[in-house]
N, C-alpha and C positions, 0 to 999 in steps of 0.2 A: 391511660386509664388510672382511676385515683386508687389507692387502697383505701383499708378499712381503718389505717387510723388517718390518714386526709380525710373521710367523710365522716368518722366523730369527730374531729376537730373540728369540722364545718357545722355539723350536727351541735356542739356545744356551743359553738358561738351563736346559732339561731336560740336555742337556749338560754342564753345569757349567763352561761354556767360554767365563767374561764377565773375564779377566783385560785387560789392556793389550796384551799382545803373544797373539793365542787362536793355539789349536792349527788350531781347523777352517774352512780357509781359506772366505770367503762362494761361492766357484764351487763349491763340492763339497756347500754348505749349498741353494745355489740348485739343482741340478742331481738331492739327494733331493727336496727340495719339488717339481720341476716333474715328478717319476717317484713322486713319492705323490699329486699332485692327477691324473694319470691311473688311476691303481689307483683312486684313489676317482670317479673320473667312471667306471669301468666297470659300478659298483656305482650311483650316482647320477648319471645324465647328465643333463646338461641337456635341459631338456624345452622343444619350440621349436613355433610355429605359424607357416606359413609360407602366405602366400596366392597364386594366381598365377591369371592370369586365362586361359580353353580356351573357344576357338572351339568355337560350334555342330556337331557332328555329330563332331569329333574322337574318336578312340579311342586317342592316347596324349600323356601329358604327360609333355615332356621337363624334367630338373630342372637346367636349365646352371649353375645356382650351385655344381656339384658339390662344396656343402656337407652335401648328404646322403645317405646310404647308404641305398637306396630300402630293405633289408632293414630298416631302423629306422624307418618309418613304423609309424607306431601306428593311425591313424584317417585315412580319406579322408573331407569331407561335400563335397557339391554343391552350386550357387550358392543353394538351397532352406533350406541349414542340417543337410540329412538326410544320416547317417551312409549312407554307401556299402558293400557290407561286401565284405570281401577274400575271394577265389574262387582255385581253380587253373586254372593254364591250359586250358581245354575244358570245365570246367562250365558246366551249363547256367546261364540266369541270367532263363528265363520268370518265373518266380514273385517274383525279384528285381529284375525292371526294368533295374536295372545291376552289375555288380563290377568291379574291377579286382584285380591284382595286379603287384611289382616286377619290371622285368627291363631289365637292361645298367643303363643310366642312367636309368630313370626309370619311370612310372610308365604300362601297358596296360589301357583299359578297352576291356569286354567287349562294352560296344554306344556305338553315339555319344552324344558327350557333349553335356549341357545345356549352352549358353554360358554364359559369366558367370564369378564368380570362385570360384573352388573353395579348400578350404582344406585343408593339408594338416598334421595332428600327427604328430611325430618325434621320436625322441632325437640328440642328439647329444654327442661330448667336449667337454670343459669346454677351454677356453682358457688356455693355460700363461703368464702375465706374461712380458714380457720387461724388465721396470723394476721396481725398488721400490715406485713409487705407485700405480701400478691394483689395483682391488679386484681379490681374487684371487676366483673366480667358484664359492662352497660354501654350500653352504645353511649358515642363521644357524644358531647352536651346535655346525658340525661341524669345528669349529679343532681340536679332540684328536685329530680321527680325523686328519686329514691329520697333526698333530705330530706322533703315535705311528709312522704309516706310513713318517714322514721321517727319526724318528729311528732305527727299524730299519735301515732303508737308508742311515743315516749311518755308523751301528755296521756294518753291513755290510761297505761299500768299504772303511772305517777298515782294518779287517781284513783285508781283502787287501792295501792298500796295505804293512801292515806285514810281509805273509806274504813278499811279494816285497822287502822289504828282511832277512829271514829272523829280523826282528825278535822276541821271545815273548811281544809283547806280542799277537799275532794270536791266540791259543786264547783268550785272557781276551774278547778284541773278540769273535771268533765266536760266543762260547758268551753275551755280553750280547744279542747280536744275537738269537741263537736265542729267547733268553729273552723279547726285545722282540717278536720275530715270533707267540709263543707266546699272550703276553699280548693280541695282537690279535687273535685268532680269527677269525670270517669275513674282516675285511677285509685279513689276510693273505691272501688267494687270489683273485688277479686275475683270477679266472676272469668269462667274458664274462658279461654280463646278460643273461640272458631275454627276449626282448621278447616282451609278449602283444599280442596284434593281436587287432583288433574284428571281429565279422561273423560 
């Protein structure tokens, strides 16, 4: 996976901005990239398996790592292996043996729980680099999409930044921007993912 200075560097060079002295300072390069690896973690999050071990006869497991949003569980299975399948609150669950479903912080099962260790799948956002050297966290081949998204949002700010110096070079930046926004289609629209849930 690339870091975060391979995708400025790649980032500049769609820029055209590899002189000696560049225009696009690295905090404004770092700060699309870490606002386009969330757009695109909206659309592709990380997909997590998290285990946690629940006392015999239990009916809720709390999630203290408050690393996940009980609404992004995807699948609950039981110490057995067997998918659990998700209920609303007051359904019946005779014919089911067990359900659960999210609420506050964690997760309410419908009858006591089997002891042992349960396993819980999730999504979650991708993790924003704070350095140069760590891999930055995109599935392999998806370095354009994060480019593309960065460099809209580079072209974007650009253009404000200039609007408010009442600069003219702002209509030319917005109207590249748009163009870049354009050219990305779905993964312009940050709009939240879908999660399907099992059961």
């Amino acid at each position: 996976m690339p870091t975060r200075l391979d995708l400025r560097t790649a980032l500049r060079l769609r820029l055209e901005d590899t002189a000696a002295t560049v225009l696009w300072e690295d905090s404004l390069l770092n700060d699309a990239l870490a606002d386009a690896l969330r757009r695109y973690s909206v659309r592709r999050p990380r997909q997590v398996i998290l285990t946690t071990v629940v006392a015999a006869g239990a009916t809720r497991i709390t999630l203290t790592t408050n690393a996940i949003d009980p609404a992004a569980i995807l699948r609950l299975r039981d110490p057995a292996g067997d998918l659990v399948p998700r209920i609303r609150p007051g359904d019946p669950i005779a014919d089911r043996g067990q359900g659960w479903y999210p609420f506050a912080d964690g997760i309410t099962l419908a009858d006591g729980a089997t002891g042992g260790t349960w396993t819980i799948e999730h999504v979650a956002a991708r993790a924003v680099p704070s350095d140069d050297t760590t891999a930055v966290d995109i599935l392999a081949g998806d370095d354009w999409i994060l480019l593309r998204i960065a460099f809209a949002l580079a072209l974007e700010r650009r253009a404000v930044e200039e609007a408010k110096r009442g600069d003219g070079s702002a209509d030319r930046l917005g109207a590249l921007a748009q163009a870049a926004w354009a050219r990305l289609g779905r993964w312009a629209d940050p709009a939240p993912r879908r999660v399907r849930m099992a059961g």
